[in-house]
VEXLOTI-578770 format. One record per residue: x, y, z of N, C-alpha, C in turn. Coordinates in steps of 0.1 Angstrom, whole numbers, plus 5000, padded with zeros to 4 digits. Example, Ala and Ser with C-alpha at 12.3 -4.5 7.8 and 13.67 -1.06 7.14 Angstrom:
BEGIN
513249435078512349555078513249675078 512849785071513749895071512950005079 
This chain:
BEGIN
295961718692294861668700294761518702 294961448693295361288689296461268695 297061258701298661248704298761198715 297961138727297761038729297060908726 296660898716296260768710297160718698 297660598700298460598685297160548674 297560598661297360568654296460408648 297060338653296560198651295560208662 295360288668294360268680293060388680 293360448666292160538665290860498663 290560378657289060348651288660298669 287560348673287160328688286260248687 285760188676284860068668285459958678 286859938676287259818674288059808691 287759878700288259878716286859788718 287359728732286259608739285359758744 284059698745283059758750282359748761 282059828771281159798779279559808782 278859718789277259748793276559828802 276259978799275960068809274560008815 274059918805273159808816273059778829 274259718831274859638841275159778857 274959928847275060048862274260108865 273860148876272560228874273060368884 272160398881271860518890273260658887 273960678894275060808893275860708888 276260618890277560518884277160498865 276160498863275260478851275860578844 275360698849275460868838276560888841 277960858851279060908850280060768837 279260648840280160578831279760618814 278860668812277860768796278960888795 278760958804279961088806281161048800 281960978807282960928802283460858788 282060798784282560748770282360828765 281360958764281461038756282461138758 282761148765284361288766285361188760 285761058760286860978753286261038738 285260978734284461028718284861108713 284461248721285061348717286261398715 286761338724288661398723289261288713 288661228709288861098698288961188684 287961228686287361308674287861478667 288261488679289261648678288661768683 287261718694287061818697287661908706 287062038708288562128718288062038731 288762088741289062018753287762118765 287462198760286362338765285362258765 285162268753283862148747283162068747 284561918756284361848759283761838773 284561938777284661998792282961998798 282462098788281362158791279962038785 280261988779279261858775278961788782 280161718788279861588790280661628812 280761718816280661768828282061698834 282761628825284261548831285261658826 286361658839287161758842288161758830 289361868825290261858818291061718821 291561758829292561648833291961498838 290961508841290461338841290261338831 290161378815290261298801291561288799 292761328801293861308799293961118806 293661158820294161038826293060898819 291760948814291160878811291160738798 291760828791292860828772293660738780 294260768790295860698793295860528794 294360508804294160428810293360308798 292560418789291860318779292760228772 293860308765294860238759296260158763 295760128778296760088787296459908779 297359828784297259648781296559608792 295359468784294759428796295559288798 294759208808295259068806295459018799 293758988788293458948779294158958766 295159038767295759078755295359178750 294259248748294059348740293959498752 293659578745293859718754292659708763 292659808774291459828781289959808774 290259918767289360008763288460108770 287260048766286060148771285660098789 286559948789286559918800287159958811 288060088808288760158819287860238825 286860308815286160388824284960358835 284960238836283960208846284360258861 283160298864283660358883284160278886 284860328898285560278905286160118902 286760138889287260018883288659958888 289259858893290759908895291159878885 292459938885293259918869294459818872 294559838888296059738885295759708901 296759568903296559528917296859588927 296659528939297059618954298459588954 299559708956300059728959301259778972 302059678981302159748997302959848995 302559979000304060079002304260079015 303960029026304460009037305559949039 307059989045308459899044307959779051 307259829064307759689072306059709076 305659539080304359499085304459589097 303359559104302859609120303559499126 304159509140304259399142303459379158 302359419155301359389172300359279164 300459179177299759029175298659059174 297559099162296259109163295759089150 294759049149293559029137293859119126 293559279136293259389124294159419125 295659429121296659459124297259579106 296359599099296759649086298259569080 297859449076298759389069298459359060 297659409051297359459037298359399028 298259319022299659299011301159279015 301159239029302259219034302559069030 301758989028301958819021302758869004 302058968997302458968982304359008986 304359128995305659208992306959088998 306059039012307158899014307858809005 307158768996307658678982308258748977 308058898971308358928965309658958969 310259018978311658978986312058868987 311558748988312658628989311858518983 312558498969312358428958312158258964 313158278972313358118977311658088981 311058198990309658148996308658138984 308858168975307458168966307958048956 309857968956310457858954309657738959 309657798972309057688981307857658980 306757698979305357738974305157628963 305857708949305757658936305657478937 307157448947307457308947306157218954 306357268964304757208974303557178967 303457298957302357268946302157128938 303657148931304057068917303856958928 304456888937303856768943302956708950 302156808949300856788949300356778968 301556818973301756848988300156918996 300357038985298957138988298257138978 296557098978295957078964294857128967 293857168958292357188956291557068956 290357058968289656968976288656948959 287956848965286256848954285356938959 285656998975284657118976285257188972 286257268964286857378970287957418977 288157298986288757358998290157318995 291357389003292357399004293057279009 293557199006293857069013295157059016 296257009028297356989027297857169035 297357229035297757369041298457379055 298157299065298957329079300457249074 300657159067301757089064302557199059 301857229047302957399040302757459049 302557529055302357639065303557619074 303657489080304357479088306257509086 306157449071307157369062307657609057 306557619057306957809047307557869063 307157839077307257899089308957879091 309357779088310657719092311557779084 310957759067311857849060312058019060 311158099067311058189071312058229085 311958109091313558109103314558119100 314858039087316257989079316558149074 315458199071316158329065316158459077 316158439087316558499098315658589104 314258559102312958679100312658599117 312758719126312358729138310858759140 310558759157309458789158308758919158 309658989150309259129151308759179135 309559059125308959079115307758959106 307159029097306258949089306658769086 305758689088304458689093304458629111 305758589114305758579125305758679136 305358789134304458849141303058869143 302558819136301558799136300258649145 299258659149298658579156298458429154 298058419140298058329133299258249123 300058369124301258339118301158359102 300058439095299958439084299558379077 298358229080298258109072297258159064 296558229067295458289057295758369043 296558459047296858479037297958419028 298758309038298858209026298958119020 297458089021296058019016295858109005 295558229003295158318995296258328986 297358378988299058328974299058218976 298458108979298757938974297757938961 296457998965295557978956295758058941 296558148945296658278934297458218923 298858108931299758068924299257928914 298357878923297457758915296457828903 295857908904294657968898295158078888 296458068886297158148873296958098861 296757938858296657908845295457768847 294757758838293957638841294157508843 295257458837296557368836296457308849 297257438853297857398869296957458877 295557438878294557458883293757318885 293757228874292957128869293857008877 295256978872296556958879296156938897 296457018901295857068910295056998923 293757018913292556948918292356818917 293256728907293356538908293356598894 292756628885292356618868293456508863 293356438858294356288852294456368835 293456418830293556488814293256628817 294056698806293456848805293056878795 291956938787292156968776292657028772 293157058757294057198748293557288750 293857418752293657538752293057548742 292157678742291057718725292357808716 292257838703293157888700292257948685 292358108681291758128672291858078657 293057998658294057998644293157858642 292757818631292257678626293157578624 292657468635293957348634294357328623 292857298610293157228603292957338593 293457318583293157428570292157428561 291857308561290857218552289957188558 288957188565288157128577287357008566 287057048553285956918547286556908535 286956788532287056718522286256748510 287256798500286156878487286556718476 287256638475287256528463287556448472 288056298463288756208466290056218468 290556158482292156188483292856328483 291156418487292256578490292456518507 291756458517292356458526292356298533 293156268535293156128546293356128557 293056018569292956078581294055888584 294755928595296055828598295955768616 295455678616295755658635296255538636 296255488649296955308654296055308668 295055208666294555138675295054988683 294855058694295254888703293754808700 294254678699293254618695292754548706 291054548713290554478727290754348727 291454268724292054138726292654078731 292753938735294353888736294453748727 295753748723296053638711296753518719 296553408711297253298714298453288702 299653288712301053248706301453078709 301653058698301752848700303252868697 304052738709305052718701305052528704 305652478693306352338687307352308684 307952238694309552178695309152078685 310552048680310851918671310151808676 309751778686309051658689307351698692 306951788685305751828685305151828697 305551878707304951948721304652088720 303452128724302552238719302552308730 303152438730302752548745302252678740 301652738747300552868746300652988754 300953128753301453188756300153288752 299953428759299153528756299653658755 299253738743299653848741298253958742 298254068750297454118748297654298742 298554298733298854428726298954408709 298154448705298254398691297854548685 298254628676297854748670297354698653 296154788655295854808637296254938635 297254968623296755098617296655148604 295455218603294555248592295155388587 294855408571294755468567293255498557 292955628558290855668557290755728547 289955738537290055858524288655968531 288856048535287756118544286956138534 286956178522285556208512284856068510 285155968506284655858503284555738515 285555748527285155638539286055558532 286555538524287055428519288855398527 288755278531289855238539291255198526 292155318525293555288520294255188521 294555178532295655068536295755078551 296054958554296054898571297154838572 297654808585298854758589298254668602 298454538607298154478621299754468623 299954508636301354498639301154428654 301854328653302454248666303654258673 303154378684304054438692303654498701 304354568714303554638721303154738717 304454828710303854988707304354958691 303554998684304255048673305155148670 306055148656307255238658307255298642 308455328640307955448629308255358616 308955228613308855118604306855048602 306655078611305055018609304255128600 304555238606303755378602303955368586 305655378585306055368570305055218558 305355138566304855008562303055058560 302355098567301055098566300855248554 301755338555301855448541302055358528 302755228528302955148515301555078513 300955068522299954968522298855048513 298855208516297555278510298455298498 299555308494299855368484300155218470 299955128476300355008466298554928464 298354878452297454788448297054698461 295754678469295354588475294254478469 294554388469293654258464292854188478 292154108473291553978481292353888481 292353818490293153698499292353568485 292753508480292153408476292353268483 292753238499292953158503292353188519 291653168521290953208533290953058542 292053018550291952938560290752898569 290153048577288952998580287852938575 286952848578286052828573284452858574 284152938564282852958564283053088561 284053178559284253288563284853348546 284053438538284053458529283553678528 283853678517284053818512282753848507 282253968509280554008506280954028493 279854028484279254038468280154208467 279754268475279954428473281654448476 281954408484283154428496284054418484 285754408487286754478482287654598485 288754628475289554708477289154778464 290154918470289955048456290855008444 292354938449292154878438291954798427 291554738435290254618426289354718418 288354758423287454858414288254938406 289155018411289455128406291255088402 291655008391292855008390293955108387 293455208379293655338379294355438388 293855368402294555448411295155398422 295855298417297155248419298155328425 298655388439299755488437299155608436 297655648442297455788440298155808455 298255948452298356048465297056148470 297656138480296656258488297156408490 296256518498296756608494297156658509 296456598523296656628535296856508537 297656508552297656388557297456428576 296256408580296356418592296856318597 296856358613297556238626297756308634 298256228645298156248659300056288660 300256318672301656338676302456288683 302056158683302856028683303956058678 305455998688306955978683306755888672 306155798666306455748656305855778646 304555888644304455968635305156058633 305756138638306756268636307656218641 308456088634309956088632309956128611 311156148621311656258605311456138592 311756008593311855918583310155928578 309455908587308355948585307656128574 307956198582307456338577308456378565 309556308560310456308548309956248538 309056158542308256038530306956098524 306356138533305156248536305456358523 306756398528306856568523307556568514 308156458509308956498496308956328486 308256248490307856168480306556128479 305456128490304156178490303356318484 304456388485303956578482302656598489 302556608503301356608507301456688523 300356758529300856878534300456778549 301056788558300956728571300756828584 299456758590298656818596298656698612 299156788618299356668631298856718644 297356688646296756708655296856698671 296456708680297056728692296556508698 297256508709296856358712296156318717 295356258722294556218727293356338725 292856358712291756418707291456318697 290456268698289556188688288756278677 288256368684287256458676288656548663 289956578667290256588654290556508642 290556388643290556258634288856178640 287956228631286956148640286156048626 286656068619286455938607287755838607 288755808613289255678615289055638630 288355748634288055698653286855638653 286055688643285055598642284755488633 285155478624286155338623286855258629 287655278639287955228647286255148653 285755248659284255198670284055108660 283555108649282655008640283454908638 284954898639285254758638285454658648 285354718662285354658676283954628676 283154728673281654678674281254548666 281654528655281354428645282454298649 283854338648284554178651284954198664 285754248667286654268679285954188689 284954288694284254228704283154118703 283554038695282453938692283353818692 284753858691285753728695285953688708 285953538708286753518721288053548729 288253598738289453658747288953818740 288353898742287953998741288354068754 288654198754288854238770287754368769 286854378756286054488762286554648762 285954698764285954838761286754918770 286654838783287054848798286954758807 287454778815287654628826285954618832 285054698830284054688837283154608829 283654568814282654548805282554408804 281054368804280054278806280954138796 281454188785282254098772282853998776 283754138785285253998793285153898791 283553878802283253748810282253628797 282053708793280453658785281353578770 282253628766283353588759284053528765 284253458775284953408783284653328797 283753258794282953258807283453158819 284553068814285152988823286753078827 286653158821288053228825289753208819 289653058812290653018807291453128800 292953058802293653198796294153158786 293752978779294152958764293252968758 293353088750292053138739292653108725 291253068719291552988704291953088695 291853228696292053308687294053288684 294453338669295553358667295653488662 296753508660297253638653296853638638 297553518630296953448617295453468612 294953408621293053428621293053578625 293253648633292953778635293453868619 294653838617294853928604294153868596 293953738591292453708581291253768579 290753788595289253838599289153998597 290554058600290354198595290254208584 290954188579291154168560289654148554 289054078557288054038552286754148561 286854208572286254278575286754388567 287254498568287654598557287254568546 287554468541286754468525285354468530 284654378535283754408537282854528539 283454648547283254788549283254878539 284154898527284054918518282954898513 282054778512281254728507279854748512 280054818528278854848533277955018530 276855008530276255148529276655208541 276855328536277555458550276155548545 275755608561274955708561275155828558 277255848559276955988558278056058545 277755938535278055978515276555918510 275355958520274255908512273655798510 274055678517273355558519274255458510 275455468505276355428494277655378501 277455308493279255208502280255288494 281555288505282355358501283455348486 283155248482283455178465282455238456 281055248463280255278447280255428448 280255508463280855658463281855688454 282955648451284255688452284355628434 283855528432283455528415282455658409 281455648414280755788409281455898408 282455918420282956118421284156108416 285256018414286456008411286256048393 285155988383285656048373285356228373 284656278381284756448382286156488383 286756428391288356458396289456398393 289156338384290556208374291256288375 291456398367292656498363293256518377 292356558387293356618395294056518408 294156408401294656258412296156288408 297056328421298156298415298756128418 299456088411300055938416301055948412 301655848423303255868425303955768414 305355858416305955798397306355668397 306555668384307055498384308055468391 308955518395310255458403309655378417 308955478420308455488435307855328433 306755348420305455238422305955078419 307255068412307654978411308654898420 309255018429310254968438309555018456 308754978459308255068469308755048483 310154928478310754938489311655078494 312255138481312555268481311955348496 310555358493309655468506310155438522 311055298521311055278537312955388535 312855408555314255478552315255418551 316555478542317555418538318755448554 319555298550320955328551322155318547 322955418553324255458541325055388550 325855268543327055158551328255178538 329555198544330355178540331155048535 331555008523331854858520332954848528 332954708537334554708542335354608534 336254578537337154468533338854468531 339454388530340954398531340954318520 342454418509343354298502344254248504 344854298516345754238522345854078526 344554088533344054028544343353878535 342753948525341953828513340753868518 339953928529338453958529338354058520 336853978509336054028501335554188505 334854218498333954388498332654248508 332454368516330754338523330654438531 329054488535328754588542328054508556 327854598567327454528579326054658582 324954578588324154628588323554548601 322854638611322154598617323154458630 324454468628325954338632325854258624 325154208611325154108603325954158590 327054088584327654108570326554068558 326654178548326154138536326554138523 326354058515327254058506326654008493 327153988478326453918469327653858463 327653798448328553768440329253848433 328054008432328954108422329354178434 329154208447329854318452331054218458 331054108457332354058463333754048452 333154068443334054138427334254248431 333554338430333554508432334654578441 336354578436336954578446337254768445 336454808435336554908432335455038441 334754908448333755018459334654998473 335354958478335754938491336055078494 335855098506335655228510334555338508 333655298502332955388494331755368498 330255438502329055428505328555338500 327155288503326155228498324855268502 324055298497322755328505321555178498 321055178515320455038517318855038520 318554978513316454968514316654828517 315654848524315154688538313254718541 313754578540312154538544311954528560 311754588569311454588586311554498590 310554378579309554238584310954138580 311754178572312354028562313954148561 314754088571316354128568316954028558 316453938556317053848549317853888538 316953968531317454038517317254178515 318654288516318454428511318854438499 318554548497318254648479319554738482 320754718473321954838475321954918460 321855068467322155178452323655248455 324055258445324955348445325155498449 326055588454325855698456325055778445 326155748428324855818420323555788420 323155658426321355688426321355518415 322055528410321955378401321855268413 320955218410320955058410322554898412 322754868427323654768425323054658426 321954668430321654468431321054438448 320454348449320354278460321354228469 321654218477322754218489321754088501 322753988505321953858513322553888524 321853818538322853838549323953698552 324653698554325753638554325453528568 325753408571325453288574325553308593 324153308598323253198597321953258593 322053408593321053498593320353478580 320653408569320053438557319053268557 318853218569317853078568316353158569 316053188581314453278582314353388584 313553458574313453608577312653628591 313653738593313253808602313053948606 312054028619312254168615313054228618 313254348620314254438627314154418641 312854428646313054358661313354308669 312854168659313854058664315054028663 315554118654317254048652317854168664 317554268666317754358680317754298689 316954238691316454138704317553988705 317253948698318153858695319953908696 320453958690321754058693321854118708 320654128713320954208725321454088732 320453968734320753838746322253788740 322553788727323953758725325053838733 324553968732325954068738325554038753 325054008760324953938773324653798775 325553738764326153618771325153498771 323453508772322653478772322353378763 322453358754322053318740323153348731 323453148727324453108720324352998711 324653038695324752948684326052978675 325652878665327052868658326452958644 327552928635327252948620326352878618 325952758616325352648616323652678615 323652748629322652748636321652818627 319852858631319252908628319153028640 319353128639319353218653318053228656 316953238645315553258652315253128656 315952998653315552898661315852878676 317252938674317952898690317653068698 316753098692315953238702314853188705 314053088700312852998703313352878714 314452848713314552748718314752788738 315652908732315953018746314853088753 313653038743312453148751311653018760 311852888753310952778755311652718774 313152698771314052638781314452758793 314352688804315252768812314052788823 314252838835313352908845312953008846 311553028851311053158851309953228841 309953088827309053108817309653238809 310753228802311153338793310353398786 309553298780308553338771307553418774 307153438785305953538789306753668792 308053678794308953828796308953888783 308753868772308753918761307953838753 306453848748305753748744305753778727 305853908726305854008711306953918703 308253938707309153848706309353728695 308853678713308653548709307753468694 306353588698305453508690305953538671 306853658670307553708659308053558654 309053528665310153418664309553258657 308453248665307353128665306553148643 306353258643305753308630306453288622 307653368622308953328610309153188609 309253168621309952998615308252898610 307552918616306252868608306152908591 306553048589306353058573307352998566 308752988574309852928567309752768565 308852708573309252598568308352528555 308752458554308552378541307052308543 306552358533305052298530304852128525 304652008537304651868531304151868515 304851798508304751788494303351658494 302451658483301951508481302551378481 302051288483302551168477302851148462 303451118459303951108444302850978440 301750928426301450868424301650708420 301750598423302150498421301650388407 302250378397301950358385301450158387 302450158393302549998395302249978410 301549808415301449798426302349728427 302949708448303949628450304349538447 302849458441303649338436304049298425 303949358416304549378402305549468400 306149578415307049678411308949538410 309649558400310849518404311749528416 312449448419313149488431314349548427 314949648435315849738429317049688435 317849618427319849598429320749688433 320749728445322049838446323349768444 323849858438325649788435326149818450 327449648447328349668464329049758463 329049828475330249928474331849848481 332749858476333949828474334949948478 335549938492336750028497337850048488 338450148486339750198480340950238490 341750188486343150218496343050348498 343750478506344050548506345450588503 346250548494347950548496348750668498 347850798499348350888498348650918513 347550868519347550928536348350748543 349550838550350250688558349450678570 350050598576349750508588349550588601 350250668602350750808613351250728623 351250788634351650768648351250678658 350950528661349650448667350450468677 349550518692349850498707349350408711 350150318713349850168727349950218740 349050178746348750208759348550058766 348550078781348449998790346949928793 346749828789345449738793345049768807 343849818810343049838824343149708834 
């Protein structure tokens, strides 16, 4: 008696249900009828029985069963939804071979648009494409827009395929544009995507999906979850450069990223990174994972003036030395290429131990404790600086921060990473409404001793070398003994080398795996394939005068391999990349300003800080006068006279 229903499909609990509400009259008591003869023959009653109950025939319960357990759209089975009158179960269908072919209105051409596509792939080809560019689209009323263009454009390719006037749709009066308006719309109105698409939509949102993004939705301790983003910062910076003769020029950058790392239970800010660049890349991301994972202090030298650290404000590890190197237990983010490069989710997942959760992009609301962070620190500094650009080009700031328009703005990059710094501590420091009215330090002191035990932190290898966390690379040592060249590896086109690997004739040929600092090539960390320790490795001459990042020595290499930009050994390369951005036509300097202002920074930290005057014991006129001994020439007898050429007087 069961033997149309499988098994997994017997509980009738669990079939979608319908609202005999929604029928009235004979449509009402036959759709009642019907769920009860399915009931019954559910149930095992005889087929007589059901017969006679519920007034529906043998054989319409058979077909009845057939149809409930048939697949809907929705994915799940009909159900109880099959039995509604006069329901259809599946679309219209043409069995007619060929259209009518008399020029008229009512000509029964019923589904003659579906079965035409359906024979020639190319036309419903043609369709799709007209769509995707946007040729034919959905109006803001509704309406069909672009339609006599396809129409025209479907008529022609309907020629190409040899369809006379005898057949579909050019037999017809209108030629078929109606109905296909109705398959343009069907092909649009299949997914919401390409519905939204469509209509102009610039964003779509994600689809709903039953499965929970996140696994964790609330933070049960400290450091079970952190949240990870990179904001462009509403600014523009001034980049200064100074030639040897102290001429001053000014240049504007307006892409500068912060990014933060959030302890979601406590508010408390991990570690930040400001990166000067357009986009950040997967070296920053790594770099701002060291930042939460290493001891952060106060600045004890604050350049600006007036500009000082609140009573409260600080870092966790200041308060909390202890947790130096803790880990977390999630790590959300967004799906940014430079969060899910592998160097990245390798660091995460096997020296972090921590489960990664990578949210869709441009959703705020699934990271909405570093998004709002973000708002609170635009609100407080950002937009309270001069050269501000505002929230959006419409906003009141621009101008009001800016009121004469000038495009040399006092801010720097230097002052801007100061002012964050000191805001973030400050934040820390401020009461948050929503751990209770408590700054995120005196939260995170209170709950942290409940969960000491369960803080993992990362081991000593890690916490003492943390240049280890950025990613390695494996260079082969080169060198000839033939030749008399030493062991050195090449990294990045620059040779590196030291005193002991230029001994080491016993690695030539053999790996090295290499840790670097992004910010500073100057000096890498070489291990051995066993994992031991070889020593520091320099870059070999001119590259080892100012550090520099990976960027820029890319950059710099690139204008070399075109010819562009040329120095000696001698040289300073980030000098004569300044000097190449300053000279020449066309203003180099504003074609790459990121660059530049890198180039301008390095060589500012590299140079040498004026020393004091040394104090004078004695005044001039009591100081002795100092005797230099004469100096007195020595023959040279070793070197003769050589070859003297006389020449002819002008």
């Amino acid at each position: 008696m069961k033997r149309l229903i499988p098994p997994d499909l017997q509980n009738l609990s669990l079939w979608p249900s319908v609202d005999p509400n929604a029928l009235a009259g004979q449509r009402r008591q036959d759709l009642l009828n019907r769920i009860e003869a399915v009931r019954l023959y559910a149930a095992g009653t005889a087929l007589s029985q059901v017969e006679d109950a519920t007034r529906v025939p043998r054989m319409q319960i058979y077909r009845l069963v057939k149809r409930c357990i048939e697949p809907h759209a929705d994915g799940r089975i009909r159900g109880f939804r099959a039995l509604i009158p006069f329901a259809k179960s599946k679309p219209y269908q043409r069995t007619a071979a060929v259209a009518p072919t008399t020029r008229t209105r009512h000509a029964g051409s019923s589904g003659a648009m579906t079965a035409l596509l359906q024979r020639h792939d190319s036309l419903s080809a043609l369709l799709r494409y007209q769509i995707s560019k946007h040729a034919v689209y959905i109006g803001a009323r509704n309406q069909l827009c672009g339609l006599h263009n396809v129409h025209r454009k479907f008529i022609q390719s309907c020629r190409e395929l040899e369809l006379t006037a005898k057949d579909y749709p050019l037999s017809q009066a209108r030629q078929g544009i109606r109905s296909l308006a109705t398959a343009i719309r069907n092909l649009v109105m299949q997914s919401f995507a390409s519905a939204a698409r469509s209509a102009g939509a610039q964003r779509v949102s994600p689809p709903w999906t039953d499965w929970p993004k996140n696994t964790m939705t609330v933070a049960r301790k400290p450091f079970d979850i952190v949240e990870f983003d990179g904001h462009k910062i509403d600014i523009r910076l001034r980049v200064r450069f100074e030639d040897a003769a102290g001429v001053v020029e000014d240049i504007l950058i307006d892409r500068v990223w912060l990014l933060v790392v959030i302890d979601v239970y406590s508010r408390a800010i991990l570690g930040w990174n400001v990166v000067l660049s357009a986009e950040y890349n997967r070296h920053d991301v790594i770099r701002t994972i060291q930042q939460a994972l290493m001891p952060q202090r106060k600045s004890t030298r604050l350049s600006i003036p007036g500009l000082t650290y609140n009573a409260s404000g600080g870092f966790v590890g200041e308060v909390l030395p202890f947790l130096d190197g803790a880990c977390w237990e999630h790590f959300r983010l967004d799906n940014a290429r430079a969060n899910l490069a592998t160097d990245t989710l390798n660091l995460l997942s096997s020296v972090v131990g921590c489960v990664i959760e990578a949210g869709p992009v441009r959703e705020p609301t699934e990271r909405p404790f570093v998004e709002r962070f973000f708002g609170t620190l635009e609100t407080t500094l950002f937009h309270r600086l001069q050269g501000t650009t505002g929230s959006n080009p419409q906003d009141i700031r621009r101008r009001l921060m800016n009121p004469k328009g000038r495009e040399s703005l006092p801010i720097t990059f230097d002052e801007l990473a100061e002012l964050t710094q000191v805001c973030i501590a400050n934040y820390n420091g401020t009461p948050h409404e929503g751990i209770g009215a408590r700054t995120p330090l005196e939260f995170l002191t209170r709950t942290i001793e409940f969960h000491r035990d369960t803080i993992r932190v990362l081991s000593a290898p890690f916490r003492q070398q943390l240049c280890i966390l950025q990613p390695s690379q494996i260079r082969t040592v080169m060198g000839n003994l033939q030749r008399g060249v030493r062991p050195y590896v090449n990294l990045y086109g620059v040779r590196y080398s030291s005193r002991l690997l230029q001994q080491a004739t016993d690695l030539l040929g053999k790996p090295l795996r290499l840790y670097f600092d992004p910010q500073d090539l100057t000096v890498v960390q070489a291990y051995l394939p066993s994992g031991a320790e070889f020593g520091p490795l320099n870059a070999a001459r001119p590259w080892h005068r100012t550090p520099h990042s990976v960027r820029l020595r890319q950059e710099i290499q690139r204008l070399r391999r075109q010819r562009k930009l040329h120095f000696n050994e001698g040289d300073d390369p980030v000098q004569a990349y300044q000097d190449y951005k300053r000279q020449g036509p066309g203003k180099r300097a504003m074609r790459s300003p990121h660059h530049t202002a890198q180039a301008s920074r390095a060589l500012q930290a590299n140079r040498p800080s004026p020393s004091p005057p040394a104090t004078q014991t004695s005044t001039i006129q009591d100081a002795a006068p100092i005797v230099l001994p004469l100096a007195k020439p020595r023959p040279l007898a070793l070197i003769g006279k050589g070859q003297v050429m006389k020449g002819s007087t002008p």
